[in-house]
N, C-alpha and C positions, 0 to 999 in steps of 0.2 A: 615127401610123406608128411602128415597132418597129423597131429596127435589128437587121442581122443583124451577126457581129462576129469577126475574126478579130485574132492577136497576128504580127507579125515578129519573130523571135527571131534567136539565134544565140548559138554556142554560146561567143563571146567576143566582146569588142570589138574593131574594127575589121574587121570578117567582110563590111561592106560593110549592115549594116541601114539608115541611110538614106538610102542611094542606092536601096535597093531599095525602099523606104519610100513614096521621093517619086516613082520610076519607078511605083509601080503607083497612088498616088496622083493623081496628073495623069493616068495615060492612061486611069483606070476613069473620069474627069471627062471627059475628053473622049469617051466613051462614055455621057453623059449621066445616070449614077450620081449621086445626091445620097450623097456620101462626107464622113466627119468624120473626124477622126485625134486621138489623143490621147497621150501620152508616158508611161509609165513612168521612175518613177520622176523626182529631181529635178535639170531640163533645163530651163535658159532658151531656148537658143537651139532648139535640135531645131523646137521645137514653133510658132516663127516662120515655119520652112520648111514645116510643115506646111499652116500658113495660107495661104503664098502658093501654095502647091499645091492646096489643095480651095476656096479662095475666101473662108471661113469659121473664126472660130477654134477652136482647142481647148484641151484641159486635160491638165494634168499629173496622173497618179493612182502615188500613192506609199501603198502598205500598211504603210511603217512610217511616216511621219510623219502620216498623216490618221489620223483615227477609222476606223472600218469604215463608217458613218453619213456620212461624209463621201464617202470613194470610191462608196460606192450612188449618194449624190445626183447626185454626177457623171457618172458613166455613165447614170445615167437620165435626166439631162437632154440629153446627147448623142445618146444612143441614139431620143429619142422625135421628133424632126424632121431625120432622115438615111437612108437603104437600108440605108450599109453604116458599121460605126464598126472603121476600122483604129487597133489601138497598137502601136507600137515598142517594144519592149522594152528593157533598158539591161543593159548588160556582155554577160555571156552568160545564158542564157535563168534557169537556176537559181542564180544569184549572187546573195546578198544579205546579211543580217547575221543573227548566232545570234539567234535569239527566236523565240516561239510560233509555232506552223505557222498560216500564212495575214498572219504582221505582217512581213515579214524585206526588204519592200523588192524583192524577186525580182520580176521580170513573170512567173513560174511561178503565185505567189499570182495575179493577175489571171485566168488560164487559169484554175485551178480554182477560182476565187469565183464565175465568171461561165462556166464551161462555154467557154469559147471555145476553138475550134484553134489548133493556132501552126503558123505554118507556117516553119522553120527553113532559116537564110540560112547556108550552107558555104561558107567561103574555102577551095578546092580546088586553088590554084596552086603548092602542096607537096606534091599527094596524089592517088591515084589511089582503085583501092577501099578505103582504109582510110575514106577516106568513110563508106562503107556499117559499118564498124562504130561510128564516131560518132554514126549516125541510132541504129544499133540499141539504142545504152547510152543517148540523151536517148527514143526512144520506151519503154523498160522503166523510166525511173528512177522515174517518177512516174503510177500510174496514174489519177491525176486531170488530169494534163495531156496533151494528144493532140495529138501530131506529124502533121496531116492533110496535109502534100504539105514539101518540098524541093524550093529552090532554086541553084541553084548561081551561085558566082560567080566569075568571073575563070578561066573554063574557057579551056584556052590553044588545044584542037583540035578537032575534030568526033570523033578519033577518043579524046581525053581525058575528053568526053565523054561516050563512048560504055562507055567501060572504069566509070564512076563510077556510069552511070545502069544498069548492068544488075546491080551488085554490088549496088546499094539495092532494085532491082525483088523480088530475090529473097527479100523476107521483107514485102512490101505494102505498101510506104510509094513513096508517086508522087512523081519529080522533075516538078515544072510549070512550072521553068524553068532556062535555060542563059544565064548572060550572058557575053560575051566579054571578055578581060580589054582594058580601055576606058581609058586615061589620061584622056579628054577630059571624062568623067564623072565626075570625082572631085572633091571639093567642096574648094576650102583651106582650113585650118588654120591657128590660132595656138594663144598658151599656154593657153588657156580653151575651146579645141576650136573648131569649124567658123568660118570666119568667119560674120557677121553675117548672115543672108537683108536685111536694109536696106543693107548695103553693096555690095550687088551689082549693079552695073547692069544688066547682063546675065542676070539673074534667070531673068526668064518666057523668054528664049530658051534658057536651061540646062535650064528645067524641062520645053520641048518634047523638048527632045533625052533626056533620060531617061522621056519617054513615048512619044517612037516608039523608045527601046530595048526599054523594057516591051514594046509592042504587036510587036515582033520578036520577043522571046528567052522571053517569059512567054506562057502559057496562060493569059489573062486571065480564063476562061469559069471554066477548073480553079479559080482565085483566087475568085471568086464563090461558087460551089460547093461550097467547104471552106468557109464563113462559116456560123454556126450563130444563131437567136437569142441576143438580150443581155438577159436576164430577171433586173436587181436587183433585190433586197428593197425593196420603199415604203419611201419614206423622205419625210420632212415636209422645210420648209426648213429648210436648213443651214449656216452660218457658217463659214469656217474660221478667222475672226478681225474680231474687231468692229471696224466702222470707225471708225479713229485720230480723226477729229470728222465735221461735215456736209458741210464743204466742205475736201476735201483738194489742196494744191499738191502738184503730182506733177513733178518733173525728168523731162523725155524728151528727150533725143537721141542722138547717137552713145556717149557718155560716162555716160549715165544708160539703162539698157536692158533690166535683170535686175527685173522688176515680174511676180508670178504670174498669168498670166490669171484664174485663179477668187480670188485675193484681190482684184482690179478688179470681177470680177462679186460677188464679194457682198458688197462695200461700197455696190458700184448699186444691189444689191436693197434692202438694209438702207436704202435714203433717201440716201445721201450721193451729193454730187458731186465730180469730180474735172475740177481745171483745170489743164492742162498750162502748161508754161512751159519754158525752153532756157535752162541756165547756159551753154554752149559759144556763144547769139547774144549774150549777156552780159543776158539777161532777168531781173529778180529773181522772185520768189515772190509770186504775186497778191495783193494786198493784200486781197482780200473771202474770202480763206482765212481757217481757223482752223487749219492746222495744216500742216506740210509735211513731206514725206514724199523725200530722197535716195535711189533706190534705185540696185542695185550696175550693175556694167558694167565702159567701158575706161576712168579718168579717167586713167589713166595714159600711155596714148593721148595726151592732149588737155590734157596738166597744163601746159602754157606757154601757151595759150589760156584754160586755167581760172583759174590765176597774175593774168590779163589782163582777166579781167573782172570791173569796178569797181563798174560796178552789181548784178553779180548777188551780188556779195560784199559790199556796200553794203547790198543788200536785203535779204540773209536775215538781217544781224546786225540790222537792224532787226525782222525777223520774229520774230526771237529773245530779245527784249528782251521779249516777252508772248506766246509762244504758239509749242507744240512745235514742234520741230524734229527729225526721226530721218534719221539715214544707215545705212543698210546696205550692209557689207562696204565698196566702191566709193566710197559717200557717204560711208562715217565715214574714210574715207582723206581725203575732201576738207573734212571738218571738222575736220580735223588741223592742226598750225600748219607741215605743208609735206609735200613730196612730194618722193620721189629717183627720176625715170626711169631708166628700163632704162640709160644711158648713163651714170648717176651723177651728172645735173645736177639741186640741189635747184630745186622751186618753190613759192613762199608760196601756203598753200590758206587757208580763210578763217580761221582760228585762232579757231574758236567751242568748241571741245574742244582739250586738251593736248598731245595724243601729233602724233607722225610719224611718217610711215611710207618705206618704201624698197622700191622693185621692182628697184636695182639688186642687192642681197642676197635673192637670191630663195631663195625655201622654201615648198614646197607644204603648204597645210594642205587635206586634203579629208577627210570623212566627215560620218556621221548627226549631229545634237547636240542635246541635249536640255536646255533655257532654263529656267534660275526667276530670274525676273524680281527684280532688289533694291531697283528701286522704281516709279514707276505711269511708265509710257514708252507712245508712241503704238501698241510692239506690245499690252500688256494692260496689268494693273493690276499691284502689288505682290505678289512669290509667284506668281502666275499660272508656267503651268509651258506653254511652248510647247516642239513640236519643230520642226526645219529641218535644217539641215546649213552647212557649212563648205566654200569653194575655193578658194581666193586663191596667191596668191606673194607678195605683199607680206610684209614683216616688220614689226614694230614697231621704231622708234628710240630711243624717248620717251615716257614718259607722264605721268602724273600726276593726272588725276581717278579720282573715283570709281568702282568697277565698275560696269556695270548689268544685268548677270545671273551667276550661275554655271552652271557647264557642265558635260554629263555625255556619255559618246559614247554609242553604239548599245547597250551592252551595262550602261550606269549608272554606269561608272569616271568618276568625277571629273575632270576635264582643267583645272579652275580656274578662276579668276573673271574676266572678259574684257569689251572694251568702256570705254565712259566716261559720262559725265555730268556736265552743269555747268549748272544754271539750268534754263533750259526746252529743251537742249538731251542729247539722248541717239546713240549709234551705236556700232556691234557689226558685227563681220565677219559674225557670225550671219545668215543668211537664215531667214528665219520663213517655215514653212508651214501651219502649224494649231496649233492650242488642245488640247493633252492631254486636260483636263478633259471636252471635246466626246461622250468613251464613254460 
């Protein structure tokens, strides 16, 4: 089976993509659609909602951090056991960073790699027909990307409505849907954007209620209809990063969360296993691992429980006495010799690396970054040149180990040398998503 594949865009963020995302997701599911979803660009959390949404997981596809080798592989793997493969887009539709036409991070690249529609989500609760000149400048900007229908969101009247959908009508472009502006449907927020899809309890009741909005306010049939085949280039198997040993200790729970679906799947491929475990029940690191792997989330959240737990602080410095140890972003805050919550109270983290850190000093670092590694760490070897990206508030307080990468942003400017090392122990705010070298 071949899927067929459309993009949700918009022309910024916060325009409402995925609420619309997860509305047409669930209610094409419930319309017995075998549907997959997949995220643009690089999103932990997005892509969790996805899954509780179509049943099944997906992947993150990023044009600037993956190889082009890599994004193929992904989409052909989703694409060949699903009907329909929906992606969200991220920011607004053509945002991304300066570089070569087709690497720049935009979910525009995605539309024209892969021929797919986008069908673009308008926040219209400050606008009437100037609407219809928004469609008109994103369907002319790019004509390898194609605007196949418009949705509207948070339309306040039948007859606001009415003003918006005949100004677009007049140059061919179909509104296929009207959502009303909906408090009840709107997903909460913190500093890292949506909350959690596992902190929800109410989850699959939110997600009915934004698929009988869907099935109200959208032209589900129109939705279907605008999806075109998803025909990548062959691609052989693909790595986006080898796996850290055979048997990897992987932290998961509320505190540990930020893990890439496609770096889990092709460690799996590759032979290896991974055995979960819970610093927050105070579990240490499986002892039949060779390697354990912190990855990022809220430890800030949960830093007087983390503080608290003796054994799993017990166990990893044992872990750590013969065999790696990596934190990312999240994790290397919690292999710091302490932590300042948002309130300004420190707490002892396991002190297996130097620095501290403070989220009562907050300061956003976000963007692309691009890693050469300064020596062999569970992401690659020495020199090895990964990219990822950066998002945190934490600050540093403290340091004093060794770097263990330098860093470059989207564009190759130097940003400095970051991270630490001590022994068998390595961690970086840096979130790794593939292997440079992999083109």
């Amino acid at each position: 089976m071949t899927a067929r594949g459309l993009i949700i865009a918009a022309p910024n963020s916060g325009a409402g993509k995925t609420t619309v995302t997860l509305g047409l997701l669930a209610a094409l599911k419930r319309k017995g659609i075998a549907v997959k979803a997949a995220k643009a660009g690089p999103d932990y959390i997005d892509p969790a909602f996805h899954a509780a949404a179509t049943g099944t997981q997906g992947f993150n596809l990023d044009t600037w951090a993956m190889p082009p080798s890599l994004v193929d592989a992904l989409v052909a793997e989703s694409a060949c056991d699903c009907q329909l493969l929906v992606i969200e887009g991220v920011m607004g539709l053509f945002d991304g960073v300066p570089g070569p036409r087709g690497r720049t991070g935009a979910a525009a690249d995605l539309a024209a790699r892969f021929a797919v529609p986008v069908i673009l989500v308008l926040d219209v609760r400050a606008q009437a027909q100037s609407a219809a000149a928004v469609v008109r400048g994103f369907s002319a900007h790019d004509p390898n990307v194609i605007i196949a229908g418009v949705i509207l969101n948070r339309v306040g009247s039948e007859r606001h409505r009415s003003l918006i959908t005949d100004a677009i009508a007049q140059f061919g472009v179909r509104v296929i849907g009207a959502l009303p502006r909906e408090e009840r449907i709107v997903l909460p927020e913190r500093h890292l954007g949506l909350v959690q899809a596992s902190e929800h309890g109410d989850l699959q009741e939110h997600l009915e209620r934004l698929a009988a909005m869907a099935e109200r306010h959208i032209d589900l049939d129109a939705v279907l209809a605008s999806a075109r085949p998803v025909e990548p280039a062959a691609s052989g198997p693909v790595s986006a990063l080898a796996p850290p040993g055979q048997r990897i200790a992987l932290a998961t729970d509320p505190a540990f969360t930020f893990i890439y679906p496609h770096l889990l799947a092709s460690w799996r491929k590759a032979g290896a296993e991974i055995a979960v475990f819970s610093p927050l029940a105070d579990e240490p690191p499986p002892d039949t691992c060779d390697v354990c792997w912190l990855p990022g989330g809220y430890p800030e959240l949960h830093a007087g429980a983390l503080a608290a737990a003796r054994k799993f602080q017990a166990g990893l410095a044992g872990f750590a006495q013969t065999r790696p140890v990596h934190g990312e972003c999240g994790g290397y805050m919690v292999l710091g010799e302490g932590m300042k919550d948002a309130a300004g109270v420190g707490h002892a983290m396991t002190g297996l690396l130097g620095h501290s850190t403070s989220f009562a000093k907050r300061k956003l670092h976000l963007g692309y970054r691009e890693a050469r590694l300064r020596a062999d760490s569970p992401i690659g070897p020495a020199q090895a040149i990964v990219r990822g990206h950066e998002f945190h508030y934490a600050t540093l307080t403290a340091g004093g180990d060794e770097p263990l990468v330098e860093l470059a942003d989207a564009q190759g400017r130097s940003v400095g040398t970051a991270g630490g090392r001590r022994g068998h122990v390595t961690g970086t705010f840096f979130h790794a998503i593939a292997r440079k070298e992999m083109e």
